[in-house]
C-alpha positions as CSV (number, residue, x, y, z in Angstrom):
1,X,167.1,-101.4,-89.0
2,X,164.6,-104.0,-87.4
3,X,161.5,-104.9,-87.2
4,X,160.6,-102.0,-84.7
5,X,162.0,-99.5,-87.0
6,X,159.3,-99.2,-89.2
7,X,157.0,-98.1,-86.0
8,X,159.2,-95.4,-85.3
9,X,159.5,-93.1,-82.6
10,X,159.3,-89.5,-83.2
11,X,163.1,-89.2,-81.7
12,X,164.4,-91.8,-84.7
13,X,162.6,-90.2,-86.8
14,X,163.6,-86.5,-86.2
15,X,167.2,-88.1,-85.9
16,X,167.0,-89.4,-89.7
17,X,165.3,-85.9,-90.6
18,X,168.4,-84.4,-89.1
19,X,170.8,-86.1,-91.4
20,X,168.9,-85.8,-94.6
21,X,168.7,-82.3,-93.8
22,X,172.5,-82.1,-93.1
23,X,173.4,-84.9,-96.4
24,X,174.9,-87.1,-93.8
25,X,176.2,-90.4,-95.0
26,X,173.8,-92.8,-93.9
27,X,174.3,-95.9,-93.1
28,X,171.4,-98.7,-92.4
29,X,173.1,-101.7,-90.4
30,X,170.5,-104.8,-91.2
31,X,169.9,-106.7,-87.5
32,X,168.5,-109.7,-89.3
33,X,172.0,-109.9,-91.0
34,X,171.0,-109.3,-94.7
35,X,172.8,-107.5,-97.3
36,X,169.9,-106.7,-99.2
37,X,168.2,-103.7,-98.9
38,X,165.1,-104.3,-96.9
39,X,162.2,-102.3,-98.3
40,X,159.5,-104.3,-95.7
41,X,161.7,-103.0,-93.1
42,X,162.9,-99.8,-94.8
43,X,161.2,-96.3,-92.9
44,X,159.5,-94.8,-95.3
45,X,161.3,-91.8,-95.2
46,X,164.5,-93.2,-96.3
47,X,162.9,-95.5,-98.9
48,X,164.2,-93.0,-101.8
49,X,167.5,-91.9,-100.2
50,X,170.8,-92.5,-100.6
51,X,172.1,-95.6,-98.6
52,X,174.5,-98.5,-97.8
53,X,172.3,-101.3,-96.9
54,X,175.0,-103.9,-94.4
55,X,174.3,-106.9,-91.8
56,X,174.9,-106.6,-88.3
57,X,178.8,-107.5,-88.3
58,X,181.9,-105.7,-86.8
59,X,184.1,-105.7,-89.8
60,X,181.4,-104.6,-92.5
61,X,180.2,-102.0,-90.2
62,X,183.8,-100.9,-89.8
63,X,184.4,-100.8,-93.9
64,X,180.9,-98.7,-94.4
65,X,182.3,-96.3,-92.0
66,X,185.6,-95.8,-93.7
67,X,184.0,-95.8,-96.9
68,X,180.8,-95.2,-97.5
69,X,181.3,-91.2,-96.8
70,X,183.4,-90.9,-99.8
71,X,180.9,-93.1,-102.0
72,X,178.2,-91.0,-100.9
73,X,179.9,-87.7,-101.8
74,X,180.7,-89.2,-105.3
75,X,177.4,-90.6,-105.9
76,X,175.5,-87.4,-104.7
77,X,177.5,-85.2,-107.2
78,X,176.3,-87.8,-110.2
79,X,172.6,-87.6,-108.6
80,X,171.9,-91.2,-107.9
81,X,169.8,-92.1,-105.1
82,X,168.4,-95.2,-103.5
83,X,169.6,-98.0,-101.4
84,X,173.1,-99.2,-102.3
85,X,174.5,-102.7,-101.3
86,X,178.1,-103.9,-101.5
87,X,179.2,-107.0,-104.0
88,X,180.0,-110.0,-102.7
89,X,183.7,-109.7,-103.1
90,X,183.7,-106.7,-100.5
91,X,182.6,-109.7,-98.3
92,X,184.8,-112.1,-99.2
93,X,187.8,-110.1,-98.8
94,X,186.7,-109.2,-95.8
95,X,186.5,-112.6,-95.1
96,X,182.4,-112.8,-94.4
């Protein structure tokens, strides 16, 4: 997610349409590095959907893959939606 992301083409678009459709995981990988989610930066269409929110950084991106799918599944069965970040101790014992 960067600043060009918000003027999206129709292929990233039809891509995220794709995984909505199919309840992919989804994970948004922050290039300015924050671990916020970014709702200036956030597509529109994901604004209300369930996502991790990460930096740009190997060993995060690495944890959201191995985790977040399983999170997703157990938020998705207790209906929750939105952008989800990860506390600040997931960081730290990753060493970030």
């Amino acid at each position: 997610l960067g600043e060009h992301t918000k003027n999206l083409t129709k292929f990233v678009r039809w891509e995220m349409e794709q995984a909505l459709k199919l309840d992919l995981p989804i994970i948004i990988v922050n290039l300015n590095k924050s671990r916020e989610v970014d709702n200036k930066l956030m597509p529109p269409i994901l604004r209300e959907e369930l996502t991790i929110n990460i930096p740009f950084n190997e060993k995060i991106m690495q944890y959201a893959l191995e985790n977040w799918p399983y999170s997703h599944d157990y938020y998705k069965k207790e209906g929750k939606t939105g952008g989800y970040t990860y506390k600040d101790f997931v960081y730290t014992n990753l060493g970030l």
